[in-house]
N, C-alpha and C positions, 0 to 999 in steps of 0.2 A: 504494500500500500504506500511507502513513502516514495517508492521508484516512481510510483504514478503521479503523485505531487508533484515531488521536482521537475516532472516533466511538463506540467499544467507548469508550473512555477516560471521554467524556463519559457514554455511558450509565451505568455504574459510578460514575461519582461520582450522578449524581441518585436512581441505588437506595441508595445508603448516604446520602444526603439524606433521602430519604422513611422510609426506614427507623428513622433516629433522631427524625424530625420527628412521627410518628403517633403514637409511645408517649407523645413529651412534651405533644401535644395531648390525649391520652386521659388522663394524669396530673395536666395542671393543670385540665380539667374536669372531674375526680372530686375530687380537692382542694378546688375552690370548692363543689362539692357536698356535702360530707362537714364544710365549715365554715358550714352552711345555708345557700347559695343554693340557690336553684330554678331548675329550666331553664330559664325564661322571664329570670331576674334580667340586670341589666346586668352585664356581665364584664369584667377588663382587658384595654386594646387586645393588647395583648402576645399573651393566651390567645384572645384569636379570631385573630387573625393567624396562631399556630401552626395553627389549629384548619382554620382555612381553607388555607393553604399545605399542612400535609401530606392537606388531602383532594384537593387540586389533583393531586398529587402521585401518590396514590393512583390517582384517575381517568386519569389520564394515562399514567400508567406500563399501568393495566391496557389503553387502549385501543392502544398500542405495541405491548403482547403479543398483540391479538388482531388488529392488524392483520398484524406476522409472521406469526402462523399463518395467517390467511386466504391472504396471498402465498402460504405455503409450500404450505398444501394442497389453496387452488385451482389452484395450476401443475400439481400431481401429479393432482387430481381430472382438469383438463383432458387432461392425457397420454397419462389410465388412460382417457378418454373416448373419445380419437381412435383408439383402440386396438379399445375395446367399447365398441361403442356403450350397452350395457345398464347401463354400472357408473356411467352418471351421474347416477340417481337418488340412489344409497347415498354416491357423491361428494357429490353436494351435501348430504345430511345430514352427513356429518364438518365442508363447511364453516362449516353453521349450530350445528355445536358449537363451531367456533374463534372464531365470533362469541360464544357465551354468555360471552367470557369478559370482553370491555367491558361486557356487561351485569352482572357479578358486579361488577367494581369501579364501576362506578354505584349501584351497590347498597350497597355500602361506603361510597361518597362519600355518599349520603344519610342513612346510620345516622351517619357522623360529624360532618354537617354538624347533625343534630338536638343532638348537645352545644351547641349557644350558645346 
């Protein structure tokens, strides 16, 4: 039981990580923006560092969430399968929804990776 804490423990701190790390990456590349750089211009180490860590972060996080889901609602698609056999068409659609969701935050990591 404590193995499962620290592990909840750990997850929570990295969401409250990513969480403050995204906003400060989107705020010192609209800053450098907003004092005339161009998207292309060289930036300080510092603001790509953030910039890159919280999309790490982001990507990560969201491929965590879609990996969960997948576990949770391929076990239950599989269950509902052994059961009827028919319900494993419309199962495996939900699973390729709980996939879309690494794809949303790759998605995200790309828009924010074009800040540098």
């Amino acid at each position: 039981m404590v193995g499962k804490r620290k592990g909840w423990a750990t997850l929570a701190v990295v969401i409250v990580l990513a969480a403050f790390l995204a906003p400060m990456a989107i705020a010192a590349a609209e800053n450098a923006m907003a004092a005339g750089g161009a998207p292309g211009e060289k930036r300080a180490s510092n603001e790509v560092m953030a910039i890159v860590i919280s999309t790490a972060f982001v990507v990560g996080m969201a491929c965590l969430a879609a990996g969960y889901a997948v576990a949770r609602v391929g076990a239950a698609a599989l269950g509902a399968a052994s059961e009827r056999p028919e319900m494993l068409g419309r199962s495996l659609i939900l699973v390729g929804l709980a996939e879309g969701i690494a794809i949303y935050g790759l998605i995200i990591g790309i828009m924010m990776l074009r800040l540098m």
